[in-house]
N, CA, C and O atoms as CSV, one atom per row, in Angstrom:
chain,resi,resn,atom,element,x,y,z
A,1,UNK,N,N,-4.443,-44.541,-22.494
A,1,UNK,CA,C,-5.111,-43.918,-21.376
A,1,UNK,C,C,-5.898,-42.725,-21.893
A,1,UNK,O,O,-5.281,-42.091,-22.750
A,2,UNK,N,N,-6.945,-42.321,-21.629
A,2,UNK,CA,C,-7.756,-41.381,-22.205
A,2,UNK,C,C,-7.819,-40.185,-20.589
A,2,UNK,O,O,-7.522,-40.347,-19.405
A,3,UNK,N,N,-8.220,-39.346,-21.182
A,3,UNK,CA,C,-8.419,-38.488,-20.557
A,3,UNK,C,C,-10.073,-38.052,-20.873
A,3,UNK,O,O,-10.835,-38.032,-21.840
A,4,UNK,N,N,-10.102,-37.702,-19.321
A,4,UNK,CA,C,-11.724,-37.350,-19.290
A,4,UNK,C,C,-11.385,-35.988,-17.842
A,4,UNK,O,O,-10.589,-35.921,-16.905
A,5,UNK,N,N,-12.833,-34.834,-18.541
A,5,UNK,CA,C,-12.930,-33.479,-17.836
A,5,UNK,C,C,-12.557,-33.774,-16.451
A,5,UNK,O,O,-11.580,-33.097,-16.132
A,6,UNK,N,N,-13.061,-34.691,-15.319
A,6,UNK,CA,C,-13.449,-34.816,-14.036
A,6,UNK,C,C,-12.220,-35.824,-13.924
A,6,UNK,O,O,-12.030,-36.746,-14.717
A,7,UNK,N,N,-11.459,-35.539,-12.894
A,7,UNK,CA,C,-10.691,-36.218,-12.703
A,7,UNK,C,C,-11.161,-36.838,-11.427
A,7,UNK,O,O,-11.942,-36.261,-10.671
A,8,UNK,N,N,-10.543,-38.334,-11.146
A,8,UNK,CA,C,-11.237,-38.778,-9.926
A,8,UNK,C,C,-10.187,-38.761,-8.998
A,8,UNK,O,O,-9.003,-38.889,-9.310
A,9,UNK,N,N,-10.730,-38.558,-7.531
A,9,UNK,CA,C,-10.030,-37.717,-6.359
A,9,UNK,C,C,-9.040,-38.539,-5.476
A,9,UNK,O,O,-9.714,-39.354,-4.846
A,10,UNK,N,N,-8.104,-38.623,-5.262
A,10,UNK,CA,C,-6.461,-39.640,-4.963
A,10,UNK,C,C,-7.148,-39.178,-3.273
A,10,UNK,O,O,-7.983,-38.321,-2.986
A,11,UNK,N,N,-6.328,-40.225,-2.324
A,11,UNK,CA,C,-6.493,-40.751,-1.255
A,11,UNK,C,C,-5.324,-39.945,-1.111
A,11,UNK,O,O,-4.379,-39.802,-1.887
A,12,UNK,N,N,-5.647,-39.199,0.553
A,12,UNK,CA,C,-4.419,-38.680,0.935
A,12,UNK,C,C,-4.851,-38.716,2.426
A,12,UNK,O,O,-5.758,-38.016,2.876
A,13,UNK,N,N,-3.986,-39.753,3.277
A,13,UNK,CA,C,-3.974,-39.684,4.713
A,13,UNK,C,C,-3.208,-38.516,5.313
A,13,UNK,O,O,-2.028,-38.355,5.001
A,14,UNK,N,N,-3.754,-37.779,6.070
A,14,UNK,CA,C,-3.532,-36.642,7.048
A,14,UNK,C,C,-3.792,-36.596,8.442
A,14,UNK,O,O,-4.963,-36.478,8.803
A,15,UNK,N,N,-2.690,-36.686,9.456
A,15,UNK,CA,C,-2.504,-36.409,10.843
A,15,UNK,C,C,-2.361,-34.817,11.195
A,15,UNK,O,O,-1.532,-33.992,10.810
A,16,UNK,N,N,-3.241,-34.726,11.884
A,16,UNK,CA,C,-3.305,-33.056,12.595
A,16,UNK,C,C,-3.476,-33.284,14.046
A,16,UNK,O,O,-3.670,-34.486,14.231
A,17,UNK,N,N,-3.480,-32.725,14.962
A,17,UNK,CA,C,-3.081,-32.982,16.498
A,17,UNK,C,C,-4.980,-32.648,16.688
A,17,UNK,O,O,-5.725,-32.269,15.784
A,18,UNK,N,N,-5.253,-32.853,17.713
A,18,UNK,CA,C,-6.778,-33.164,18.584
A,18,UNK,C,C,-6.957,-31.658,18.797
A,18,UNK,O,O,-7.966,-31.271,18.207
A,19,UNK,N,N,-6.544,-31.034,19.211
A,19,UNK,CA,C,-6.920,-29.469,18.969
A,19,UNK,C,C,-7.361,-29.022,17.473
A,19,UNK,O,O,-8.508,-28.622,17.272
A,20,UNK,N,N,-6.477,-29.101,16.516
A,20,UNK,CA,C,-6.712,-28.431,15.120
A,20,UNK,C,C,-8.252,-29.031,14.859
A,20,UNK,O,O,-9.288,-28.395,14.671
A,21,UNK,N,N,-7.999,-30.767,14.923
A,21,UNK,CA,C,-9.407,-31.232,14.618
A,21,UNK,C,C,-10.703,-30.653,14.784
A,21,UNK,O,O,-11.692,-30.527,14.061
A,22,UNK,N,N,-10.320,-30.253,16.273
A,22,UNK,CA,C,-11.302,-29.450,17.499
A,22,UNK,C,C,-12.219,-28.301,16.413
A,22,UNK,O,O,-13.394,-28.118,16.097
A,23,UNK,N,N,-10.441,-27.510,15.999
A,23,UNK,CA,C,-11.179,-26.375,15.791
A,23,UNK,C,C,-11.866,-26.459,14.167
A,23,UNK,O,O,-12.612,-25.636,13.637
A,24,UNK,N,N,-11.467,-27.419,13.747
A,24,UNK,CA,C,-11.751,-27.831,12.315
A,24,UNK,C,C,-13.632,-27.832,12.498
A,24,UNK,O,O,-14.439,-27.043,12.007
A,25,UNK,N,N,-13.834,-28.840,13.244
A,25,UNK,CA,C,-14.944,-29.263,13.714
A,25,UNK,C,C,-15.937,-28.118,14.034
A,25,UNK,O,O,-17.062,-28.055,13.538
A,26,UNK,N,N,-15.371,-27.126,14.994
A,26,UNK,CA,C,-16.021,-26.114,15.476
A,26,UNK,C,C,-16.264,-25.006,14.211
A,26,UNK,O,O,-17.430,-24.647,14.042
A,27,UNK,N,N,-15.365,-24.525,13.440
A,27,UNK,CA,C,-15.895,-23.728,12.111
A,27,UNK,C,C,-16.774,-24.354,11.563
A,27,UNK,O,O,-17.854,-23.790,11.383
A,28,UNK,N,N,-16.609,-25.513,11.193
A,28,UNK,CA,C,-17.671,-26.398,10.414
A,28,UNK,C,C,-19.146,-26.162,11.206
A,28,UNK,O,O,-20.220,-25.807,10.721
A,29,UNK,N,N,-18.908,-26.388,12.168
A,29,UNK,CA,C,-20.240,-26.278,13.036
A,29,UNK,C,C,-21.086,-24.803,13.119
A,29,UNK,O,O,-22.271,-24.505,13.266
A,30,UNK,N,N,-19.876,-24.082,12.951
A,30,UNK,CA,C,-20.678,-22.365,12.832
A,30,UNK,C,C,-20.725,-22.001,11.251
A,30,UNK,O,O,-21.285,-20.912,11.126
A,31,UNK,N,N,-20.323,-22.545,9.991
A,31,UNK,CA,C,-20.533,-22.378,9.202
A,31,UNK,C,C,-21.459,-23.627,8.551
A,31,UNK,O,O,-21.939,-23.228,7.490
A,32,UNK,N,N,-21.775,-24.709,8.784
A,32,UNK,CA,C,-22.037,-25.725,7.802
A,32,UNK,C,C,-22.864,-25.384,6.310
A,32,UNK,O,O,-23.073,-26.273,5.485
A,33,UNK,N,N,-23.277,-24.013,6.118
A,33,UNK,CA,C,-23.710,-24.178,4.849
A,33,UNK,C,C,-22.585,-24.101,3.801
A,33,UNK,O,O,-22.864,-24.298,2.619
A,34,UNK,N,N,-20.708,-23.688,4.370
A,34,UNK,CA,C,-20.219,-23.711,3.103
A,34,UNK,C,C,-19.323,-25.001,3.022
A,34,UNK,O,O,-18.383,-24.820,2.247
A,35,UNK,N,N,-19.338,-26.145,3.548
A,35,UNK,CA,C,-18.418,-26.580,3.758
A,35,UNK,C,C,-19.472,-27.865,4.032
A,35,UNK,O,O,-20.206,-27.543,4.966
A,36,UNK,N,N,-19.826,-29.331,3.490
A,36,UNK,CA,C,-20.500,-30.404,3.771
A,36,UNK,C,C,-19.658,-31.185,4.500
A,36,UNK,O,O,-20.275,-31.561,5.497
A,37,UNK,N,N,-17.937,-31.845,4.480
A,37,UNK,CA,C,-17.334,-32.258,5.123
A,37,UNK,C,C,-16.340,-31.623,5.325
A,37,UNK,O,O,-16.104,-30.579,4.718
A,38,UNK,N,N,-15.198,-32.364,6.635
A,38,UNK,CA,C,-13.890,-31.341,6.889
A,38,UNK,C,C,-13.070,-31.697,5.926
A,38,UNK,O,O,-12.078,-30.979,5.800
A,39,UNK,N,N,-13.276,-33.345,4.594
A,39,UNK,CA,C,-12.309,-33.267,4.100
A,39,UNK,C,C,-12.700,-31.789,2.910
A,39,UNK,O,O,-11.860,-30.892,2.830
A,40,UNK,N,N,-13.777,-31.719,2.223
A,40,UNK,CA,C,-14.514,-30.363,1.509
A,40,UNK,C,C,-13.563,-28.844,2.460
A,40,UNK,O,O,-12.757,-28.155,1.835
A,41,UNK,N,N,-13.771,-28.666,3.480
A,41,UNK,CA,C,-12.828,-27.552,3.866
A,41,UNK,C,C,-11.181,-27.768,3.954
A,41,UNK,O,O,-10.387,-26.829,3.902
A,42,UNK,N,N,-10.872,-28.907,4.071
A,42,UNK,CA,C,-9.141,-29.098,4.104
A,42,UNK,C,C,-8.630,-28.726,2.762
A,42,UNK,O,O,-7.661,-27.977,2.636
A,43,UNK,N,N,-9.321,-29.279,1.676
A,43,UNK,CA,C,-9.616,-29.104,0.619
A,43,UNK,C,C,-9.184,-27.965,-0.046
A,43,UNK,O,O,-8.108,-27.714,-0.588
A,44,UNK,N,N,-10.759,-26.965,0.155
A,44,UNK,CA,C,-10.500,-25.463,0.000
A,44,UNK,C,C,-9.033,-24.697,1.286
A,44,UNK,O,O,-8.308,-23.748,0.989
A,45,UNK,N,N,-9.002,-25.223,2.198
A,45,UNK,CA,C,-7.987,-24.324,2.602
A,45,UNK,C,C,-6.301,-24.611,1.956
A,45,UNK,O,O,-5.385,-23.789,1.939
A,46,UNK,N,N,-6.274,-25.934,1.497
A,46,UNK,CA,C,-5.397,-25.895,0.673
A,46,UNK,C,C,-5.105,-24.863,-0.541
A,46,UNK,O,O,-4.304,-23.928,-0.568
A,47,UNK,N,N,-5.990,-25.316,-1.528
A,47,UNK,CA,C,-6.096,-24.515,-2.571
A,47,UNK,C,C,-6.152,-23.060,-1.927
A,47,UNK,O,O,-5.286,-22.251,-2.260
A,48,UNK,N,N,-7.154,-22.697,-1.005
A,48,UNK,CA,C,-6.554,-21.079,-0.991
A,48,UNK,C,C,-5.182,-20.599,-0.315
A,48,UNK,O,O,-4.643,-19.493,-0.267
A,49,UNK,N,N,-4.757,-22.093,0.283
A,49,UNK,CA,C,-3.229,-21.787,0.862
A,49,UNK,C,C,-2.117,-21.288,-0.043
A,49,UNK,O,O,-1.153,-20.531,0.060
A,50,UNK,N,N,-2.763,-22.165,-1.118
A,50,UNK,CA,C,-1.482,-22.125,-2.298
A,50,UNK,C,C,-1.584,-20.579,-3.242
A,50,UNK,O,O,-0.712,-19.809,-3.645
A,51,UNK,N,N,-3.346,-20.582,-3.368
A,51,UNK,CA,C,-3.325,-19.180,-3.903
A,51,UNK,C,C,-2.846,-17.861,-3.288
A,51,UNK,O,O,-2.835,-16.829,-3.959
A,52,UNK,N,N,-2.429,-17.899,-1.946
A,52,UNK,CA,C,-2.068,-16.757,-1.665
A,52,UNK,C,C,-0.219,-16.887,-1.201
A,52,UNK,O,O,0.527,-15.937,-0.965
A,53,UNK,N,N,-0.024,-17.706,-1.190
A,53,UNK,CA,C,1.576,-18.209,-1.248
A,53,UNK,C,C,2.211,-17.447,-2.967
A,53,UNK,O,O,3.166,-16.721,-3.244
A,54,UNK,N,N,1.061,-18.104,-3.825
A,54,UNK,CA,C,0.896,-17.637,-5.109
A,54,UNK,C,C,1.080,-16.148,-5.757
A,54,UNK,O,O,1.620,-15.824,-6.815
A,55,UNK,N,N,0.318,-15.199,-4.557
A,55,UNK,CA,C,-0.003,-13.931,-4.364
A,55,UNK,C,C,-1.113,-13.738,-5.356
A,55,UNK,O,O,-1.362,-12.629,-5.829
A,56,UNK,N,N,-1.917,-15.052,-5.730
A,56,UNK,CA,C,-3.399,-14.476,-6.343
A,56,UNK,C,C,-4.576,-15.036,-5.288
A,56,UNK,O,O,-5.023,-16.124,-4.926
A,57,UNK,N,N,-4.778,-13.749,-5.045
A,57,UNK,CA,C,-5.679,-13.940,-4.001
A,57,UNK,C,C,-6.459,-12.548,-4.165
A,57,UNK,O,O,-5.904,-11.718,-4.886
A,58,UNK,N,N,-7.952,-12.122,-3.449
A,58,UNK,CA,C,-8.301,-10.680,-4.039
A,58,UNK,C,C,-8.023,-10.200,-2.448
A,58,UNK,O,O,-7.604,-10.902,-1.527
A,59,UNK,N,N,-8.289,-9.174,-2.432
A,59,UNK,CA,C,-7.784,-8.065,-1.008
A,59,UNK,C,C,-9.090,-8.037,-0.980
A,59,UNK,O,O,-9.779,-8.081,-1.999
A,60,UNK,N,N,-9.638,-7.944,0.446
A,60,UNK,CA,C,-11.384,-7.578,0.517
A,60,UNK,C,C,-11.198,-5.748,0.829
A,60,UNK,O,O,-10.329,-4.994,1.264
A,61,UNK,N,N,-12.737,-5.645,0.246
A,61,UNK,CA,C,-12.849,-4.211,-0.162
A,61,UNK,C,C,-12.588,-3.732,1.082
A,61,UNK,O,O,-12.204,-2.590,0.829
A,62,UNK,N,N,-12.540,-3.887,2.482
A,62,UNK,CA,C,-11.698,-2.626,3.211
A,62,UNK,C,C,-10.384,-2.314,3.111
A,62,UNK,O,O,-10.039,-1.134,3.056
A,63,UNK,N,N,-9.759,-3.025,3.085
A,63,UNK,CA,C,-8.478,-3.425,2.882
A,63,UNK,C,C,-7.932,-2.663,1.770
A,63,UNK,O,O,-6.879,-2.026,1.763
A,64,UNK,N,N,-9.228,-2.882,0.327
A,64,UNK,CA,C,-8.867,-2.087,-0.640
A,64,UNK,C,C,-9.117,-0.704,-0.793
A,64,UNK,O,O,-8.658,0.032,-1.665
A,65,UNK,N,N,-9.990,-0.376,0.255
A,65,UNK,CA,C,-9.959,0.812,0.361
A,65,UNK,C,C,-9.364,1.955,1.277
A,65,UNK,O,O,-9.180,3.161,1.111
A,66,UNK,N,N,-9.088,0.860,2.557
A,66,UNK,CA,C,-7.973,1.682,2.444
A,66,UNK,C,C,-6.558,1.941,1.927
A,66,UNK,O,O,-6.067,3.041,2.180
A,67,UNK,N,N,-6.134,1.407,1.512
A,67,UNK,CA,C,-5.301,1.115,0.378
A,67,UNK,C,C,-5.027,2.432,-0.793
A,67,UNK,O,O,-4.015,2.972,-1.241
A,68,UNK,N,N,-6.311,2.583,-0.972
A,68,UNK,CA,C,-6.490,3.451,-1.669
A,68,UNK,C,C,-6.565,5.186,-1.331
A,68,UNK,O,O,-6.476,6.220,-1.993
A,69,UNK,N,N,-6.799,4.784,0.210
A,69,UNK,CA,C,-7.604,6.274,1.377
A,69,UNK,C,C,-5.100,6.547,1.577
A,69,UNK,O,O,-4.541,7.635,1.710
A,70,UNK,N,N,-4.614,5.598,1.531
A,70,UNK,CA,C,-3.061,6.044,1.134
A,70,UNK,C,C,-2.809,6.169,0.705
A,70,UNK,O,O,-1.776,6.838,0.698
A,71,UNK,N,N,-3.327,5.753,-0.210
A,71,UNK,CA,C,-1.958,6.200,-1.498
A,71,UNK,C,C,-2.713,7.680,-2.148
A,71,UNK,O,O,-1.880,8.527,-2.470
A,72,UNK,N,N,-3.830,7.982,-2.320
A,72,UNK,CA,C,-4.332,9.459,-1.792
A,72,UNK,C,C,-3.484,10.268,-0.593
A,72,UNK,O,O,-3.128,11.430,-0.790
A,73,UNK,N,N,-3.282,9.802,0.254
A,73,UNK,CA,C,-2.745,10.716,1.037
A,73,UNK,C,C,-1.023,11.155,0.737
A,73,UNK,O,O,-0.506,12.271,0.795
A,74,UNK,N,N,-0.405,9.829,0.408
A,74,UNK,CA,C,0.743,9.680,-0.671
A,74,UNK,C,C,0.579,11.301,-1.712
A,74,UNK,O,O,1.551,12.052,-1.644
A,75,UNK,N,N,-0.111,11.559,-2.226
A,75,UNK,CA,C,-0.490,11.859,-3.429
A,75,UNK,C,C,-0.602,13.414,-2.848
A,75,UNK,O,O,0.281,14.172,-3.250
A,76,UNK,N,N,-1.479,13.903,-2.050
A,76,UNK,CA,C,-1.572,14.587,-1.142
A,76,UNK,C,C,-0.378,15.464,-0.830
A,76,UNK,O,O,-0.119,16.610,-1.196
A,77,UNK,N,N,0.389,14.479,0.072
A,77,UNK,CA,C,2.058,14.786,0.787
A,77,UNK,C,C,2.352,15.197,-0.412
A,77,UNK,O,O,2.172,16.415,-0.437
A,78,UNK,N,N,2.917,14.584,-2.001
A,78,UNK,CA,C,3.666,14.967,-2.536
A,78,UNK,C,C,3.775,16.039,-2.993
A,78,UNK,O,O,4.869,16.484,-3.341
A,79,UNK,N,N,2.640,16.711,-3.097
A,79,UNK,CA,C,1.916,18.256,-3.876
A,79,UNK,C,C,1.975,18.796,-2.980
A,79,UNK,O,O,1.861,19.983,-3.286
A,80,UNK,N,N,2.148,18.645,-1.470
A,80,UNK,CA,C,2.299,19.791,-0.499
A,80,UNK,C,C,3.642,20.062,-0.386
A,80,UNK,O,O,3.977,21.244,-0.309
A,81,UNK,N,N,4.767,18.897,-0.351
A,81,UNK,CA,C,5.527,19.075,0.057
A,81,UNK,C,C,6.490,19.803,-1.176
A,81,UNK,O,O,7.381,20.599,-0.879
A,82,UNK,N,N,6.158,19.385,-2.730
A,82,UNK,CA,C,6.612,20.651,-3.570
A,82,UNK,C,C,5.940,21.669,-3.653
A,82,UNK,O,O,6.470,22.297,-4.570
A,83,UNK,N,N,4.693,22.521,-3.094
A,83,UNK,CA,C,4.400,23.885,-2.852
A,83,UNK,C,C,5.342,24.576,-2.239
A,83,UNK,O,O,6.000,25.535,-2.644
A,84,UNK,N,N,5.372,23.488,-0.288
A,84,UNK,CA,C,6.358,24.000,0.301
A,84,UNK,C,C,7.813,24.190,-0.082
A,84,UNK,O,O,8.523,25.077,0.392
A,85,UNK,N,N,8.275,23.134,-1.133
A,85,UNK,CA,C,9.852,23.237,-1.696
A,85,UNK,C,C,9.799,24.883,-2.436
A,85,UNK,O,O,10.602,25.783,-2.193
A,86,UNK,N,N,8.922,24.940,-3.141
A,86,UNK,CA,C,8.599,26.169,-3.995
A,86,UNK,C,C,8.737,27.652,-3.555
A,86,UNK,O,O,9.208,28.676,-4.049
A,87,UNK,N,N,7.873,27.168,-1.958
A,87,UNK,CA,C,7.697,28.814,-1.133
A,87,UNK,C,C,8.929,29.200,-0.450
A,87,UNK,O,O,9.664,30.175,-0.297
A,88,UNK,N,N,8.781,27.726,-0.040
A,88,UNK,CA,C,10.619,28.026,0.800
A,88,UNK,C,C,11.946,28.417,-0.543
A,88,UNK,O,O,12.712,29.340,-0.266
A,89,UNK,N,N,12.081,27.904,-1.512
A,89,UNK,CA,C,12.911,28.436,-2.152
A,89,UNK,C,C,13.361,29.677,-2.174
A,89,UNK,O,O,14.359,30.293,-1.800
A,90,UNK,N,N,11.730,30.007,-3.047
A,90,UNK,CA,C,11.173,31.468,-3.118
A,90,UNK,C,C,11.637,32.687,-1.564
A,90,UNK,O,O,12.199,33.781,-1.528
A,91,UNK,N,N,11.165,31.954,-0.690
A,91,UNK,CA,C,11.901,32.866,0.771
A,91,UNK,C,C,13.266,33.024,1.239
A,91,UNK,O,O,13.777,33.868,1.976
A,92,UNK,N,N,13.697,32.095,0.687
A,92,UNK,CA,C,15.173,32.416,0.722
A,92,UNK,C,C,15.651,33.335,-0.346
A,92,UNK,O,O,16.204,34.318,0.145
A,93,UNK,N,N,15.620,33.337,-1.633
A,93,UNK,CA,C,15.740,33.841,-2.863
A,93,UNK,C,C,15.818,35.620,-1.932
A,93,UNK,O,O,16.755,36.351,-1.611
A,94,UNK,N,N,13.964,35.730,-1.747
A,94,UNK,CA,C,13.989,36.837,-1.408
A,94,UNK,C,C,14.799,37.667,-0.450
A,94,UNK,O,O,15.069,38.863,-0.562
A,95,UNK,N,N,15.245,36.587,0.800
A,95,UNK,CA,C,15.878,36.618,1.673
A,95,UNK,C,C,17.402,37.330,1.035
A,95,UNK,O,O,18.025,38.286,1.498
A,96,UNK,N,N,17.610,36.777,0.240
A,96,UNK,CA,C,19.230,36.799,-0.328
A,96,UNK,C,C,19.237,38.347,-0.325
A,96,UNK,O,O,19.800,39.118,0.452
A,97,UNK,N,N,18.352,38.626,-1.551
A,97,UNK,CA,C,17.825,39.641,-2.506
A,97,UNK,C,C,18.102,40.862,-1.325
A,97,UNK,O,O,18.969,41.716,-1.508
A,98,UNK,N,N,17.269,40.829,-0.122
A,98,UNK,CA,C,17.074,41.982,1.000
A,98,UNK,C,C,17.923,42.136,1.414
A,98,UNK,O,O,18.223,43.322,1.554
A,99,UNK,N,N,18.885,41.120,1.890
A,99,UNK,CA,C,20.137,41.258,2.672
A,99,UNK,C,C,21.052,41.380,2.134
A,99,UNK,O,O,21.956,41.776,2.870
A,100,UNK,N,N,21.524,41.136,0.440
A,100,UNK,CA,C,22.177,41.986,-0.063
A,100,UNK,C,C,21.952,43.082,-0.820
A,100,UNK,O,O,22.857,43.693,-1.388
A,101,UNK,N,N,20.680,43.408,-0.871
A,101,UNK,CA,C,20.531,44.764,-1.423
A,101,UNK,C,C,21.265,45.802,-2.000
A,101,UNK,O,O,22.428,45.448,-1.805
A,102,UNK,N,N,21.286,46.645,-2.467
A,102,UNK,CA,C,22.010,47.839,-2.940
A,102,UNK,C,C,22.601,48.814,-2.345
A,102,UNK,O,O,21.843,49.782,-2.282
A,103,UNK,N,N,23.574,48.997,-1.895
A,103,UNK,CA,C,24.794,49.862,-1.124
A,103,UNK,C,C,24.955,51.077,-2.161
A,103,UNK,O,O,25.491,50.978,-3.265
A,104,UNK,N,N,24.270,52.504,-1.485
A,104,UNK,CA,C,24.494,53.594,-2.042
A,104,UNK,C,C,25.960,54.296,-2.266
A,104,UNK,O,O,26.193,55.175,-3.096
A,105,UNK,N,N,26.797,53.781,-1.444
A,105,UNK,CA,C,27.934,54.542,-1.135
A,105,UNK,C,C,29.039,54.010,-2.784
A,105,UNK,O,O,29.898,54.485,-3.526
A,106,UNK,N,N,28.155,52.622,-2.568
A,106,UNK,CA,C,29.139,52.051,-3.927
A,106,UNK,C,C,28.466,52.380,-5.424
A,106,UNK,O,O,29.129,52.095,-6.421
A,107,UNK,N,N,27.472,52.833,-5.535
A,107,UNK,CA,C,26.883,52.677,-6.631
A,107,UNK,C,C,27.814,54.362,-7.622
A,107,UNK,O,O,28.033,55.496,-7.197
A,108,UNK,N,N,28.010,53.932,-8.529
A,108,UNK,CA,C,28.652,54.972,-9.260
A,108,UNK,C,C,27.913,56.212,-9.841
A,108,UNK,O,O,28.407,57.285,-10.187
A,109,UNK,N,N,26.690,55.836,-9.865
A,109,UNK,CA,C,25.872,56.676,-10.721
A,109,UNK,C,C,25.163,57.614,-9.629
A,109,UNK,O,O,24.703,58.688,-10.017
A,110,UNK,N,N,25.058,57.260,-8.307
A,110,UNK,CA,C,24.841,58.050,-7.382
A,110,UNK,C,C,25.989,59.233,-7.341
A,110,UNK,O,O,25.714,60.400,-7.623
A,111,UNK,N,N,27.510,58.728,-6.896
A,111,UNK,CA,C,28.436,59.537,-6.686
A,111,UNK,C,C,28.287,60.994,-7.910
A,111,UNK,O,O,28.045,62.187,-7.725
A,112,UNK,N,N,28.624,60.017,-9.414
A,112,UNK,CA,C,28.444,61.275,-10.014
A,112,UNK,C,C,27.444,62.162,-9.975
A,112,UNK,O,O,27.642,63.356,-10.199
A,113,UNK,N,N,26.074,61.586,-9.637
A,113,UNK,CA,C,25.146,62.776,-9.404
A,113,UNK,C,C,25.099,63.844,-8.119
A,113,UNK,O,O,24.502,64.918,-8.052
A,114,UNK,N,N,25.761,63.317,-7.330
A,114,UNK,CA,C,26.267,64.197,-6.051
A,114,UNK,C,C,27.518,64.958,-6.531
A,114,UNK,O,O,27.773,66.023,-5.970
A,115,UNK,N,N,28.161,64.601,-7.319
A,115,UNK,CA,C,29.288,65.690,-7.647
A,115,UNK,C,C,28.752,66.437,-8.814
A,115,UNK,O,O,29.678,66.756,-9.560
A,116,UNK,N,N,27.509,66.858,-9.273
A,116,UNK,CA,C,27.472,67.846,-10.033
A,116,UNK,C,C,26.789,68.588,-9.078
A,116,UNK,O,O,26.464,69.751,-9.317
């Protein structure tokens, strides 16, 4: 048996209900420049069925952009939200710092300078 580039195309009977046909018919009719017959689109919707089952398929550029307009904002959040970890630390720290402050009555080096 030899093999040759073009393979020739196997017979495959397919039942779809009178609606699908319908609408088969009707894309075809608003597109006919990409698609010459419905078996030519059953065809391609296979193959792109499988490619995206697959997960190779491309994302169209809105999709990819926004995509992208998140994970920016992702990116965004994360740098704000360690400024804020930073300031807030920092305010408590200080917080500590004020509210326990330095008590004159205890400090030793005060007393002795009041008793000379």
């Amino acid at each position: 048996m030899t093999s040759t580039s073009k393979q020739s195309p196997v017979r495959l009977n397919l039942r779809i209900p009178p609606d699908e046909r319908n609408q088969i018919d009707y894309f075809l009719s608003q597109h006919p420049h990409k698609w010459a017959s419905a078996n030519e689109f059953i065809r391609a919707a296979v193959g792109n069925y499988i490619a995206f089952l697959n997960g190779n398929y491309k994302i169209p550029d809105l999709e990819q952009q926004r995509l992208n307009q998140l994970i920016e904002g992702f990116h965004g959040l994360s740098s704000t939200i360690g400024s804020l970890e930073s300031v807030l630390i920092s305010g408590f720290e200080s917080l500590m710092h004020v509210t326990r402050g330095s008590n004159y009555l205890l400090d030793q080096s005060m007393h002795e300078d009041r008793e000379l």
